[in-house]
Backbone as CSV, one residue per row, in Angstrom:
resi,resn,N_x,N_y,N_z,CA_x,CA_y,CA_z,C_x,C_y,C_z
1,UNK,-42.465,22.118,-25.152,-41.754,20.913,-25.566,-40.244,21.174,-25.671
2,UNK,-39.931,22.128,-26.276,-38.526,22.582,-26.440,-37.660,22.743,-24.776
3,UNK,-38.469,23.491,-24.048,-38.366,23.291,-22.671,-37.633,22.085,-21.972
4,UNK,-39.014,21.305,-22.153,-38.675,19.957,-21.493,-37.233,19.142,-22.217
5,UNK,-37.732,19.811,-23.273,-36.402,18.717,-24.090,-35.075,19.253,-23.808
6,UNK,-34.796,20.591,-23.652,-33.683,21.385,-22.946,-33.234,20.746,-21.557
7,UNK,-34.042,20.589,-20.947,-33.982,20.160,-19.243,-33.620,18.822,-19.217
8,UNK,-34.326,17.970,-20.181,-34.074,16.419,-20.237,-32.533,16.323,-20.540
9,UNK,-32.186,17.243,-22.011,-30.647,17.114,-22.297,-29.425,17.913,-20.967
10,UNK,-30.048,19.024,-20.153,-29.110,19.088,-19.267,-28.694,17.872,-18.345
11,UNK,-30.335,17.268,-17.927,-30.016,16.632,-16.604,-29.009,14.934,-17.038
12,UNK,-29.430,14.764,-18.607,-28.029,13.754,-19.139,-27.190,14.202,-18.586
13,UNK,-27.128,15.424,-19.281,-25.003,15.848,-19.423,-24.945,15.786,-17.554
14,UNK,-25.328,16.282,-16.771,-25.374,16.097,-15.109,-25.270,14.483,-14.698
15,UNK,-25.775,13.695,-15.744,-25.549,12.117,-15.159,-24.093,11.711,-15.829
16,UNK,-23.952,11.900,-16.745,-22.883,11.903,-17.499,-21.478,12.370,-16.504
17,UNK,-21.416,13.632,-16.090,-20.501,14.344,-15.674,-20.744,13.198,-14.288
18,UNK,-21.560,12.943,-13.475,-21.337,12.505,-11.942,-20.901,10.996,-12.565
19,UNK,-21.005,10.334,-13.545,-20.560,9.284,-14.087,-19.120,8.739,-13.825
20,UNK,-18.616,9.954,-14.866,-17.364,10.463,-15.000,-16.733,10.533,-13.366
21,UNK,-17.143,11.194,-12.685,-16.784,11.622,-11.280,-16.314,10.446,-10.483
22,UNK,-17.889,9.246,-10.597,-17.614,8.286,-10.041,-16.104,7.283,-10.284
23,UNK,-16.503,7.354,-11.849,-15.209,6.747,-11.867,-14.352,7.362,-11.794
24,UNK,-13.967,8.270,-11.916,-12.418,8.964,-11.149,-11.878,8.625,-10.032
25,UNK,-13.481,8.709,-9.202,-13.338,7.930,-7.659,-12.727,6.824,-7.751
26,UNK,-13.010,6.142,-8.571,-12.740,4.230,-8.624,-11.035,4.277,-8.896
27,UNK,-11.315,4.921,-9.953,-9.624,5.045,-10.042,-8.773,5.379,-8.684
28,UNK,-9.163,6.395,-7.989,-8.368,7.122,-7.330,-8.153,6.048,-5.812
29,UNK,-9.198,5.699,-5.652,-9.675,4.464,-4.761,-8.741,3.236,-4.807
30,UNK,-8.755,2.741,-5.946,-7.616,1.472,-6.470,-6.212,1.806,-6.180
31,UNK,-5.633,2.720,-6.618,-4.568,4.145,-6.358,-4.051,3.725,-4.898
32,UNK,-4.944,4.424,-4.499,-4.758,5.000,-3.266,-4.641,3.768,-1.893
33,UNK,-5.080,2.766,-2.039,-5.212,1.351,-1.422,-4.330,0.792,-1.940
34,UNK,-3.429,0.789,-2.933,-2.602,-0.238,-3.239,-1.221,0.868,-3.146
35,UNK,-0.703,1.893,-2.473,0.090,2.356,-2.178,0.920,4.031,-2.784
36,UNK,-0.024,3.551,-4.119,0.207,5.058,-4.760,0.378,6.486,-3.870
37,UNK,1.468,6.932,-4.286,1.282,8.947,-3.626,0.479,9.521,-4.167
38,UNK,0.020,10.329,-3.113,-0.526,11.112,-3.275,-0.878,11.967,-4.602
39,UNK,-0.023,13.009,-4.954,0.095,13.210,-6.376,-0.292,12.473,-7.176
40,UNK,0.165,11.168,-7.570,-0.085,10.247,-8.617,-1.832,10.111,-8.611
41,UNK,-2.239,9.568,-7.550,-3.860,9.660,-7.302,-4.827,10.919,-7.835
42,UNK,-4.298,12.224,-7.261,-5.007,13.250,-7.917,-4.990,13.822,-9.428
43,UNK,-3.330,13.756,-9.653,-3.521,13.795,-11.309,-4.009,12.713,-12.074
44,UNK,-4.483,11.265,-11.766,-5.049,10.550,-12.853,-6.717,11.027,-12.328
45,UNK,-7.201,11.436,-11.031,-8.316,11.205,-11.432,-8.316,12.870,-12.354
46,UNK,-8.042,13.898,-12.197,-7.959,14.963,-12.827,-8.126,15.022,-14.301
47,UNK,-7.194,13.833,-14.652,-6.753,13.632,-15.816,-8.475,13.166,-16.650
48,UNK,-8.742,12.018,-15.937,-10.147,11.010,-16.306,-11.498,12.278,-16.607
49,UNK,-11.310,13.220,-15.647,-12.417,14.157,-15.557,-11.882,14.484,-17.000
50,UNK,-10.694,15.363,-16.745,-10.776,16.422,-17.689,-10.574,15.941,-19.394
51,UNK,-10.101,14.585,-19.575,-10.757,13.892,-21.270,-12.181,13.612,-21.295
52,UNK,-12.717,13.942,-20.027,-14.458,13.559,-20.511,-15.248,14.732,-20.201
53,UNK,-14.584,15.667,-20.547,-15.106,16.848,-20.190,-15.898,17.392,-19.020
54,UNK,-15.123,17.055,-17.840,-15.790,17.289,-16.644,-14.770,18.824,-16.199
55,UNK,-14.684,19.535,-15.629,-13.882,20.762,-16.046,-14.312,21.168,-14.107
56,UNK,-15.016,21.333,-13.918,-15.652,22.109,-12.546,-15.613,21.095,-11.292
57,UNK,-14.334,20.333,-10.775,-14.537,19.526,-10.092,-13.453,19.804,-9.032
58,UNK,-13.505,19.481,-7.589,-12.059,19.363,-6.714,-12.392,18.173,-5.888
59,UNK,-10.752,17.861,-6.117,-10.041,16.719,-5.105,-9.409,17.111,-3.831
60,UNK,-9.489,16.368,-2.693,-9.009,16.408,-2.103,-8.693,14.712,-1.306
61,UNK,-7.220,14.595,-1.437,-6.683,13.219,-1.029,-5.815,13.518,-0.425
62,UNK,-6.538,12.557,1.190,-5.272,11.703,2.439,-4.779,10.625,1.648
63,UNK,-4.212,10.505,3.107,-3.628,9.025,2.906,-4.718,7.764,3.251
64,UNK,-5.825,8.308,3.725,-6.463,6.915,4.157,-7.980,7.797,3.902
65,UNK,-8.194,8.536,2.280,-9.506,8.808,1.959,-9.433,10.098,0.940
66,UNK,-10.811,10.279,0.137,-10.889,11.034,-0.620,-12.135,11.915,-0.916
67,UNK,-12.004,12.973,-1.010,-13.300,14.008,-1.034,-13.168,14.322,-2.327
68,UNK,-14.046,14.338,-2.622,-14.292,14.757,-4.131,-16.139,15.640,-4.313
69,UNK,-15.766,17.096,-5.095,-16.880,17.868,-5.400,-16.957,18.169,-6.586
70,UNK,-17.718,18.491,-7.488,-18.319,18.676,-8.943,-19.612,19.381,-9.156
71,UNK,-19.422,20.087,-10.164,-20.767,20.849,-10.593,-20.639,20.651,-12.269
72,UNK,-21.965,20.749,-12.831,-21.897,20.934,-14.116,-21.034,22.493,-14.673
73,UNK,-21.682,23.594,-13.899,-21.213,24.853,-14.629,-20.909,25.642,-12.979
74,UNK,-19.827,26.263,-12.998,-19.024,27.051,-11.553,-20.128,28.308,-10.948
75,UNK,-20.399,27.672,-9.960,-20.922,28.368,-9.099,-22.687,27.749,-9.403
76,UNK,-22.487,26.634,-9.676,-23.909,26.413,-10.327,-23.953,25.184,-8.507
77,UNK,-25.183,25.358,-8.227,-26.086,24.491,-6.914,-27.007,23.246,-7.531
78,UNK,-27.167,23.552,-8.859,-28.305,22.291,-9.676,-26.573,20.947,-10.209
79,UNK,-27.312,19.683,-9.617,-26.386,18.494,-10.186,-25.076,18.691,-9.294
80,UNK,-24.813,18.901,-8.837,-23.759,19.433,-7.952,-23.249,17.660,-7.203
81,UNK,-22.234,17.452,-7.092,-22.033,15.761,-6.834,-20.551,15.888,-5.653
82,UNK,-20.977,15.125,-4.918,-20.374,15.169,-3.392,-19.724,13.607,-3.066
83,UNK,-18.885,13.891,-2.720,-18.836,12.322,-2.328,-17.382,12.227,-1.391
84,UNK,-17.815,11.302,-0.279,-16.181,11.189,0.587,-16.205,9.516,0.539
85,UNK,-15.017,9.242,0.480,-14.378,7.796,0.582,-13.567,7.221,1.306
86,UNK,-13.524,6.920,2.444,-12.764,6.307,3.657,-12.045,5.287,3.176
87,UNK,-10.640,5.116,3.062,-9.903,3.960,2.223,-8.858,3.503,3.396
88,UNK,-8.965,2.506,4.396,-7.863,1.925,4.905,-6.711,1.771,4.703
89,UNK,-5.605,2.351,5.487,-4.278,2.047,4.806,-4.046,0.349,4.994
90,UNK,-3.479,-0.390,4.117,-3.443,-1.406,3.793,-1.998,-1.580,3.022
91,UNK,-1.348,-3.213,3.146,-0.520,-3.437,2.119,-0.660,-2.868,0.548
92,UNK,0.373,-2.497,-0.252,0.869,-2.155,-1.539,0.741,-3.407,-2.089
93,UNK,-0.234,-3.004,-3.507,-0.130,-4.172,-4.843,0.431,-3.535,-6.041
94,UNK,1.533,-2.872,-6.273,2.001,-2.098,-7.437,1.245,-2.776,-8.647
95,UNK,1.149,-3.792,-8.815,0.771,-4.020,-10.187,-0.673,-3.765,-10.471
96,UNK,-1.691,-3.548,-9.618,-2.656,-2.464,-9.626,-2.760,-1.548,-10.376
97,UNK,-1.584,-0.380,-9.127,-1.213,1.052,-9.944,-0.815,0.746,-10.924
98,UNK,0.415,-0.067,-11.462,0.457,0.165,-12.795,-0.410,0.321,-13.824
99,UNK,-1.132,-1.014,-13.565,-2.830,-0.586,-14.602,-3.332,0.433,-14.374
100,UNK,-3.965,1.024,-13.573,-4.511,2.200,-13.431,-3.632,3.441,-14.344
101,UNK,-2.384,3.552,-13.748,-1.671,4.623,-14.942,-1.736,4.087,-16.594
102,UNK,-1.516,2.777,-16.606,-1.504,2.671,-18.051,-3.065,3.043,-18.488
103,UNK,-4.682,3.002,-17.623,-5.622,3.041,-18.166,-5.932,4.368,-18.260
104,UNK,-5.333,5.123,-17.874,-4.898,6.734,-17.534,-4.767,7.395,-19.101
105,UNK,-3.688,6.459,-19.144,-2.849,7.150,-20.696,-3.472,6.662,-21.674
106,UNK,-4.463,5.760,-21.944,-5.144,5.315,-22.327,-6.225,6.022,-22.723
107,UNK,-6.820,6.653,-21.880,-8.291,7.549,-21.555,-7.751,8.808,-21.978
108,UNK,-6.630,8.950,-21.395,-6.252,10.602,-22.444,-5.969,10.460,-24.151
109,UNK,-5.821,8.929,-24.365,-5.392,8.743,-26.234,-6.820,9.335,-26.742
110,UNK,-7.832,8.817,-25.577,-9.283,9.049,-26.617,-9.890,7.380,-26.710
111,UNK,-8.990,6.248,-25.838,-9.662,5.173,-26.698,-11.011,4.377,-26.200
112,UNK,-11.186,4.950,-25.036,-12.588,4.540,-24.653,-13.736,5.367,-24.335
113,UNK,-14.623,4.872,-23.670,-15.772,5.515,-23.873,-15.727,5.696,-22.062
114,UNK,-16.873,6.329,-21.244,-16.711,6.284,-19.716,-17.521,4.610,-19.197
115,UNK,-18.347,4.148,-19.848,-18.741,2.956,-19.771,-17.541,1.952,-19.828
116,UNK,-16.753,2.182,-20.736,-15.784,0.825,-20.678,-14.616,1.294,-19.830
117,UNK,-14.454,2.769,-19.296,-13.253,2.753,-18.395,-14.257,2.370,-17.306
118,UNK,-14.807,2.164,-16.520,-15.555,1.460,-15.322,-14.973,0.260,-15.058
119,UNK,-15.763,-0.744,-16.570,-15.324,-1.566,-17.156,-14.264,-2.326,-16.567
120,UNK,-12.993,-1.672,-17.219,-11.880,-1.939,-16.685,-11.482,-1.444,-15.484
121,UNK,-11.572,-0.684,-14.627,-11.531,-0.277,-13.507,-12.110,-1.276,-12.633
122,UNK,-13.458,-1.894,-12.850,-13.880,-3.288,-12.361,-12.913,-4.482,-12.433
123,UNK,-12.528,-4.667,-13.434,-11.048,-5.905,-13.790,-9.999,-5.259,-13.077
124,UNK,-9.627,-4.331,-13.085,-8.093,-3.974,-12.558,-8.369,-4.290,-10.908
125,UNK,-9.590,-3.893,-10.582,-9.751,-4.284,-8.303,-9.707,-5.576,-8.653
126,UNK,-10.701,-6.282,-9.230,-10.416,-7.792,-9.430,-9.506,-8.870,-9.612
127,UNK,-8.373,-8.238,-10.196,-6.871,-8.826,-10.382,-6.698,-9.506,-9.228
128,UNK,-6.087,-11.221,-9.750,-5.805,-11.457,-8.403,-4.202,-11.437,-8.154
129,UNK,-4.157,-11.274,-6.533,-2.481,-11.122,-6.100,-1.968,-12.608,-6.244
130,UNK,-1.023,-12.053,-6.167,0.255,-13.496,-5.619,-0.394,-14.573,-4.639
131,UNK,-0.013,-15.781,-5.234,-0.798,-17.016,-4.415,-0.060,-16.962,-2.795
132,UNK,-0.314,-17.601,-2.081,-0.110,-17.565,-0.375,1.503,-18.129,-0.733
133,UNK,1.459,-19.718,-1.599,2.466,-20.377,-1.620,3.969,-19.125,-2.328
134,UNK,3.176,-17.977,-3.283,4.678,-17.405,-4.113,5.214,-16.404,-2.969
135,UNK,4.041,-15.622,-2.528,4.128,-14.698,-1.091,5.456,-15.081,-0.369
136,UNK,5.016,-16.318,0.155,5.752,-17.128,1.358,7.601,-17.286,1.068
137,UNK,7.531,-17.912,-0.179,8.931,-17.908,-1.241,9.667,-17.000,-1.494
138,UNK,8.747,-15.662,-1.554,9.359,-14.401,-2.176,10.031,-14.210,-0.461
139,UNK,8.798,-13.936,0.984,9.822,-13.730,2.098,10.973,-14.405,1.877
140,UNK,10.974,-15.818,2.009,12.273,-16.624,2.396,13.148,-16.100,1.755
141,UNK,13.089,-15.930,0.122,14.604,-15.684,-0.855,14.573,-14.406,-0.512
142,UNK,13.621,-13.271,-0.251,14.002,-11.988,-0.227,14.884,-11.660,1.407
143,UNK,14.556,-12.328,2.303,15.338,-12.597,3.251,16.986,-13.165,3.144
144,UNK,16.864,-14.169,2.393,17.873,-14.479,2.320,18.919,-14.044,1.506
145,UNK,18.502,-13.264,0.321,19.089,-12.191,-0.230,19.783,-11.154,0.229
146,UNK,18.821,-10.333,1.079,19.139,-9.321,2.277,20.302,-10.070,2.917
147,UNK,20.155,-10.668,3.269,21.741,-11.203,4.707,22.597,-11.805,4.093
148,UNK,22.628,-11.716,2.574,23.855,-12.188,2.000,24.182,-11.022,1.652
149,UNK,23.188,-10.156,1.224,24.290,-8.681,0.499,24.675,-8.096,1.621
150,UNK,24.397,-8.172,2.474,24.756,-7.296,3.919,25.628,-8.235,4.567
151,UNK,26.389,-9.456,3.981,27.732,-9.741,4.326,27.647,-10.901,5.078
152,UNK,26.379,-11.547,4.998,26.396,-12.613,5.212,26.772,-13.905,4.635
153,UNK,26.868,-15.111,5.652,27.450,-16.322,4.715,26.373,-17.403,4.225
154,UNK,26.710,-18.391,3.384,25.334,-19.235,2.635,24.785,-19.433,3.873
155,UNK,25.509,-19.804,4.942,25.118,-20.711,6.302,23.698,-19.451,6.765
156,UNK,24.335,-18.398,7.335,23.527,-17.353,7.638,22.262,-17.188,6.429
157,UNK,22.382,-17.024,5.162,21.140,-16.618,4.273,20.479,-18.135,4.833
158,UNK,20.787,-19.640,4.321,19.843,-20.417,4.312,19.041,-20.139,6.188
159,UNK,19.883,-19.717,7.079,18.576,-19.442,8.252,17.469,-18.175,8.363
160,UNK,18.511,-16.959,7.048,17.283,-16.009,7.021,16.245,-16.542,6.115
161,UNK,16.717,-17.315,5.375,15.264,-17.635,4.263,14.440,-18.596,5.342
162,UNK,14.591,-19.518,6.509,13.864,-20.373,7.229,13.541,-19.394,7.892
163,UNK,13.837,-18.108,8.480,12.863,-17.369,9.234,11.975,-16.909,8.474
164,UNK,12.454,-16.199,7.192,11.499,-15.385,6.742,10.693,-16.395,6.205
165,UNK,10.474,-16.791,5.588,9.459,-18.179,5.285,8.574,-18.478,6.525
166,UNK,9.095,-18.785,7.782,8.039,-18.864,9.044,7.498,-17.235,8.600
167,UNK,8.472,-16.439,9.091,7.421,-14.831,9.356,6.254,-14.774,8.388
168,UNK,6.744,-15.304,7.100,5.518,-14.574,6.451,4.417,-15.651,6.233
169,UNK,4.557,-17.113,6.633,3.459,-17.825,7.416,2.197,-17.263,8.563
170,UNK,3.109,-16.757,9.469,2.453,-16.265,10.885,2.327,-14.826,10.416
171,UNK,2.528,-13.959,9.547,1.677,-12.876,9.000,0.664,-13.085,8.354
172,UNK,0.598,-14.013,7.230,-0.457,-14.568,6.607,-1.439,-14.860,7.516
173,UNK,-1.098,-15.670,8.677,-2.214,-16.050,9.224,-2.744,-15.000,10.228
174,UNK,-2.188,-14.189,10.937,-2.741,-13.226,11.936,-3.380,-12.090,11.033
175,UNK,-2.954,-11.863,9.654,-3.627,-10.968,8.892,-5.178,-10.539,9.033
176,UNK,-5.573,-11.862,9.084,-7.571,-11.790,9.017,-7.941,-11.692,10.541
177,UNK,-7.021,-11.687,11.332,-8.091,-12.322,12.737,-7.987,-11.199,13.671
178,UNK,-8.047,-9.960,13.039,-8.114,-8.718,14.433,-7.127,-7.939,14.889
179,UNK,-5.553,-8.766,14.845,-4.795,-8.804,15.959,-4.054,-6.941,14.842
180,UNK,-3.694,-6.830,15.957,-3.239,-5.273,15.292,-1.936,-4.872,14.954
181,UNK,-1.679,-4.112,14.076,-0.564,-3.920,13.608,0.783,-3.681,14.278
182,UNK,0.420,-3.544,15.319,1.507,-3.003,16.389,1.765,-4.574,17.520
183,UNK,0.812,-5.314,17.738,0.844,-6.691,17.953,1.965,-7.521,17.006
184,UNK,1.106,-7.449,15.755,1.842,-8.375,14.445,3.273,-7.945,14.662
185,UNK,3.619,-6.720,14.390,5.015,-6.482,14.083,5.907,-6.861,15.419
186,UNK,5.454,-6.616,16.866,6.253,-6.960,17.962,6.667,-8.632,17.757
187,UNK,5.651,-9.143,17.231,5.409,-10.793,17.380,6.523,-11.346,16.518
188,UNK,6.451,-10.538,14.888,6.757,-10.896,14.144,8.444,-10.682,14.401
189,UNK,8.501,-9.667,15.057,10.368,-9.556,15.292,11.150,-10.261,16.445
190,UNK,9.873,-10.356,17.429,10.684,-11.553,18.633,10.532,-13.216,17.655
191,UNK,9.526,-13.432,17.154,9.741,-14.633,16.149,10.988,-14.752,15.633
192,UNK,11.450,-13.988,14.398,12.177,-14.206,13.719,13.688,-14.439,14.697
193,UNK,13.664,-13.368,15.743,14.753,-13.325,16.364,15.435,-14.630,17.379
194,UNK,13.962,-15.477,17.576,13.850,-16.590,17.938,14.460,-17.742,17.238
195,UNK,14.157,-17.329,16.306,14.299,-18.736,15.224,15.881,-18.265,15.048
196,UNK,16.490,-17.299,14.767,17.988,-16.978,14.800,18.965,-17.150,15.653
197,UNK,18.304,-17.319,17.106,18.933,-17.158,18.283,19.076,-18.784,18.017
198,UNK,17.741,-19.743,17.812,17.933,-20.959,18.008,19.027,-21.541,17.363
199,UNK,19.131,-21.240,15.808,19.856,-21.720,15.008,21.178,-21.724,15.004
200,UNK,21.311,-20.431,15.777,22.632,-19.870,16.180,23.319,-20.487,17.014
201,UNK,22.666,-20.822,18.084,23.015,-21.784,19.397,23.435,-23.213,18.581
202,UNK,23.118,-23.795,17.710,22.385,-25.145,17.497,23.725,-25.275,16.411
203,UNK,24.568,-24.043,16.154,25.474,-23.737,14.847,25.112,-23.771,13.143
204,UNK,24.353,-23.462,13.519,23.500,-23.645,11.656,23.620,-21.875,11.250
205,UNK,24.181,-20.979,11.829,24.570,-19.643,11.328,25.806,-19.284,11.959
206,UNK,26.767,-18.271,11.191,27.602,-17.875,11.735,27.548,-16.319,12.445
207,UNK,26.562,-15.246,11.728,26.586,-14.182,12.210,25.184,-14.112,12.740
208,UNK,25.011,-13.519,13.794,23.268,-13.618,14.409,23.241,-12.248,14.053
209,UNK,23.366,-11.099,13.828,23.120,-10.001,13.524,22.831,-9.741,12.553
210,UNK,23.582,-10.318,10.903,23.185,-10.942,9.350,21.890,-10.967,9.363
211,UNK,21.996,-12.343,10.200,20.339,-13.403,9.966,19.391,-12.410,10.164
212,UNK,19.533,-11.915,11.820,17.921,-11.048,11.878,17.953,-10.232,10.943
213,UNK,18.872,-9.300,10.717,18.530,-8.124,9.763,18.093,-8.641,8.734
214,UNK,18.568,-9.600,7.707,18.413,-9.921,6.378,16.615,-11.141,7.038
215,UNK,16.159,-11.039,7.956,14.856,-11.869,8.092,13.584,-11.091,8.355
216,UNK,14.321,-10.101,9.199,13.374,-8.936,9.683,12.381,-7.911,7.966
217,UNK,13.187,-8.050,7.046,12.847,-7.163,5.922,11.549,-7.405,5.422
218,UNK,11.044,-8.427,5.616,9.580,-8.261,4.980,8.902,-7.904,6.172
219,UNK,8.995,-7.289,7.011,8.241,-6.495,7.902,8.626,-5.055,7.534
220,UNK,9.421,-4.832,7.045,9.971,-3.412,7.071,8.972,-2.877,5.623
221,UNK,8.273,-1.828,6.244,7.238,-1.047,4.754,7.663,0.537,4.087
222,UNK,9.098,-0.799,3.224,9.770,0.393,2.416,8.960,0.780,1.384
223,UNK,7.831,0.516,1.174,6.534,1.910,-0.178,5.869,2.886,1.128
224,UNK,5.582,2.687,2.262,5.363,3.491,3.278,6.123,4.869,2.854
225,UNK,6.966,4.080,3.921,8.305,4.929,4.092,8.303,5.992,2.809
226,UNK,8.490,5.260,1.848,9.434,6.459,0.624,8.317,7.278,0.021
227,UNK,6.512,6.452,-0.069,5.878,7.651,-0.367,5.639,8.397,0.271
228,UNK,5.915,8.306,1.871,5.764,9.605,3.220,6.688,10.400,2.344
229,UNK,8.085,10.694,2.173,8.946,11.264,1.515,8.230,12.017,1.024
230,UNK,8.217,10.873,-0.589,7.657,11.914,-1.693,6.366,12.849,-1.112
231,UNK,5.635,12.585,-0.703,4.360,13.530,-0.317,4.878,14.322,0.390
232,UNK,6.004,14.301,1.416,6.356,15.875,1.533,7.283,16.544,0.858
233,UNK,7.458,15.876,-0.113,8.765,17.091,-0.889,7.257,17.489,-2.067
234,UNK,6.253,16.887,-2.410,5.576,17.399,-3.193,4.410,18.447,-2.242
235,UNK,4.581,18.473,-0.830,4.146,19.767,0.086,2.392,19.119,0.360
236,UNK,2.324,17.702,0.167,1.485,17.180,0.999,1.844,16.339,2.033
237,UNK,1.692,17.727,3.323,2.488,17.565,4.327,2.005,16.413,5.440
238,UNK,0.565,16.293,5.272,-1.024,15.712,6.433,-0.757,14.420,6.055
239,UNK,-0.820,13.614,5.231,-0.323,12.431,4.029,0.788,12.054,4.359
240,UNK,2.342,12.962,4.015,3.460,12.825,4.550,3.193,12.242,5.630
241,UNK,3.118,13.205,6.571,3.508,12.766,7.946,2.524,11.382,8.724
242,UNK,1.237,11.168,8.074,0.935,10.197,8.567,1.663,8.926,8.030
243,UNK,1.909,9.206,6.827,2.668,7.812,5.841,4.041,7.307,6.842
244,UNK,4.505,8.208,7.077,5.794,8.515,8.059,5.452,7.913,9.056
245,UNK,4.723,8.189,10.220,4.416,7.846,11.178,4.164,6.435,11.304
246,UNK,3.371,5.894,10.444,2.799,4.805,9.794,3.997,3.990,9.728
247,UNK,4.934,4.168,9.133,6.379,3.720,8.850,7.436,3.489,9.763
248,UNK,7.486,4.706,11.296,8.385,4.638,11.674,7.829,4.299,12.771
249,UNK,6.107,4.042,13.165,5.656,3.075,14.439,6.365,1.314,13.640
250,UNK,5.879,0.998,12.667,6.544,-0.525,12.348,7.971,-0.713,12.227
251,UNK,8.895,0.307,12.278,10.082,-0.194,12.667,10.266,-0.293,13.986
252,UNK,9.259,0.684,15.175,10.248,0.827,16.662,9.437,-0.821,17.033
253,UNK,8.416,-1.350,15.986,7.512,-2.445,16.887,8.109,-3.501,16.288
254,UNK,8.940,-3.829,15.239,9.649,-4.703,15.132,11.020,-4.734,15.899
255,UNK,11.915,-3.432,15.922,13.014,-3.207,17.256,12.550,-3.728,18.303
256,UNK,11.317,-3.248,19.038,10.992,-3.611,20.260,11.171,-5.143,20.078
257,UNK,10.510,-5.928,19.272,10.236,-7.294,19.100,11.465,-7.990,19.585
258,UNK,12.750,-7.861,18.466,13.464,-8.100,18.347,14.509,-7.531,19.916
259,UNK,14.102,-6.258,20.202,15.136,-6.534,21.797,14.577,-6.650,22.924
260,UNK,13.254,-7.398,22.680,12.636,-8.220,23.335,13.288,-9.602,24.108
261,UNK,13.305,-10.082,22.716,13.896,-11.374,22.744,15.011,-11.481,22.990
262,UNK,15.926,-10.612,22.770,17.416,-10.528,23.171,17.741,-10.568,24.795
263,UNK,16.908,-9.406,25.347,16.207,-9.283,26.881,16.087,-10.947,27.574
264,UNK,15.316,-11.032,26.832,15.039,-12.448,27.410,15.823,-13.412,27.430
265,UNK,16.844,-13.541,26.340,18.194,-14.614,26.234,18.616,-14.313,27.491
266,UNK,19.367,-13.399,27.552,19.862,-12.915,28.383,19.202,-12.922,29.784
267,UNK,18.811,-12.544,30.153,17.948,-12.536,31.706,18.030,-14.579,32.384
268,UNK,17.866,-14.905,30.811,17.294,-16.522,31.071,19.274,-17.338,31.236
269,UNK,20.276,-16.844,30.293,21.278,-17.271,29.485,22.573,-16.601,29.923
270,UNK,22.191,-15.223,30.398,23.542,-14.355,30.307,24.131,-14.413,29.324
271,UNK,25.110,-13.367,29.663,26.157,-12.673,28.344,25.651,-12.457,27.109
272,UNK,26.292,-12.308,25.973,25.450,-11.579,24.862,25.947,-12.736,24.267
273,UNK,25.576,-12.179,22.586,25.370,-13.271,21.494,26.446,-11.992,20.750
274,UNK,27.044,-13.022,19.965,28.317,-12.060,18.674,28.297,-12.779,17.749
């Protein structure tokens, strides 16, 4: 009896610990899909293990997935917990990560139990984003922002906010239907450059170089970009360089876009645009 009752209380603490595990995963998962580095991902799930006394575990995190191994006691083959997670790189929801770190610091105070960090780990994926209509608003003014600090005039911002407002229409909508990232972004920069060229012709801007730049910016994936950085100055180099890559294919496919269309004025128009 003592036996059985020994074995019954290990194989808890073994559900317990892969418990724990899982949700680390969840955490690291949420993390890691909504734009977080690298680093940041492995020390919270580290963190989650090690306030719930999980001690015998390794991470290993890309940029687009996560391996994770665990044992109850080192070098032990009984309860032993495995698991890989394929995570699409996808747009950044910072306000995600933020929860996640605050539920972080949270779990290290002591104030929950592993049942209610799930819990919340369930509510924090659930959060919903920004409606289509604030999305759309934020392009236009964040566009039009851009080409005023970069020396543009009201005339020029009010045509970057009418591009960017279209762009992030026709992103919204090509988002769900297949078309690929390297498609979207060509499309999305002969668009905008379109709508600039028109306006330009038509005199509703004064600088055409302003407009695109300050319209083009919500294509540009400055959390890409800067966590490629950070992951290689923190010597996750595999991560880095795909984040990078990732970053600096959507600028040459919005360039292309954009001297696409220029190509084409021209060929159709002659002479250039100033």
């Amino acid at each position: 009896m003592r036996m059985e009752k020994e074995i019954m209380e290990k194989d808890e603490s073994r559900q317990d610990d892969h418990e724990v595990l899982e949700a680390a995963m969840e955490a690291g998962h949420i993390l890691l899909e909504n734009g977080a580095e690298i680093a940041r991902v492995e020390e919270t799930m580290e963190r989650i293990c090690r306030n719930f006394g999980v001690e015998y575990e390794n991470f290993f995190v890309l940029s687009n997935g996560i391996f994770t191994t665990g044992s109850p006691d080192t070098g032990s083959l009984r309860g032993q917990y495995a698991k890989v997670l394929h995570i699409p790189v996808k747009g950044a929801q910072l306000d995600k990560v933020v929860a996640v770190n605050q539920l972080s610091r949270e779990v290290a105070e002591g104030r929950y139990t592993i049942d209610q960090v799930r819990e919340k780990l369930e509510q924090i994926r659930n959060m919903r984003g920004k409606s289509l209509r604030v999305q759309v608003l934020a392009s236009g003014a964040g566009s039009a922002c851009f080409c005023y600090l970069l020396g543009g005039s009201l005339a020029d911002s009010a045509v970057a906010f009418a591009a960017g407002f279209l762009l992030y229409i026709f992103v919204l909508r090509v988002s769900g239907s297949g078309i690929s990232k390297i498609t979207k972004n060509l499309c999305g920069g002969a668009m905008v450059t379109l709508i600039c060229i028109l306006s330009y012709r038509l005199g509703l801007g004064e600088n055409i170089s302003r407009m695109i730049i300050g319209s083009i910016m919500p294509l540009v994936p400055g959390v890409a970009f800067t966590n490629g950085i950070r992951d290689l100055a923190d010597g996750d180099y595999i991560s880095g360089a795909v984040r990078l890559l990732d970053a600096i294919l959507v600028f040459l496919c919005v360039a292309i876009g954009v001297g696409m269309m220029f190509l084409i004025y021209h060929r159709i128009f002659g002479g250039i645009l100033l």
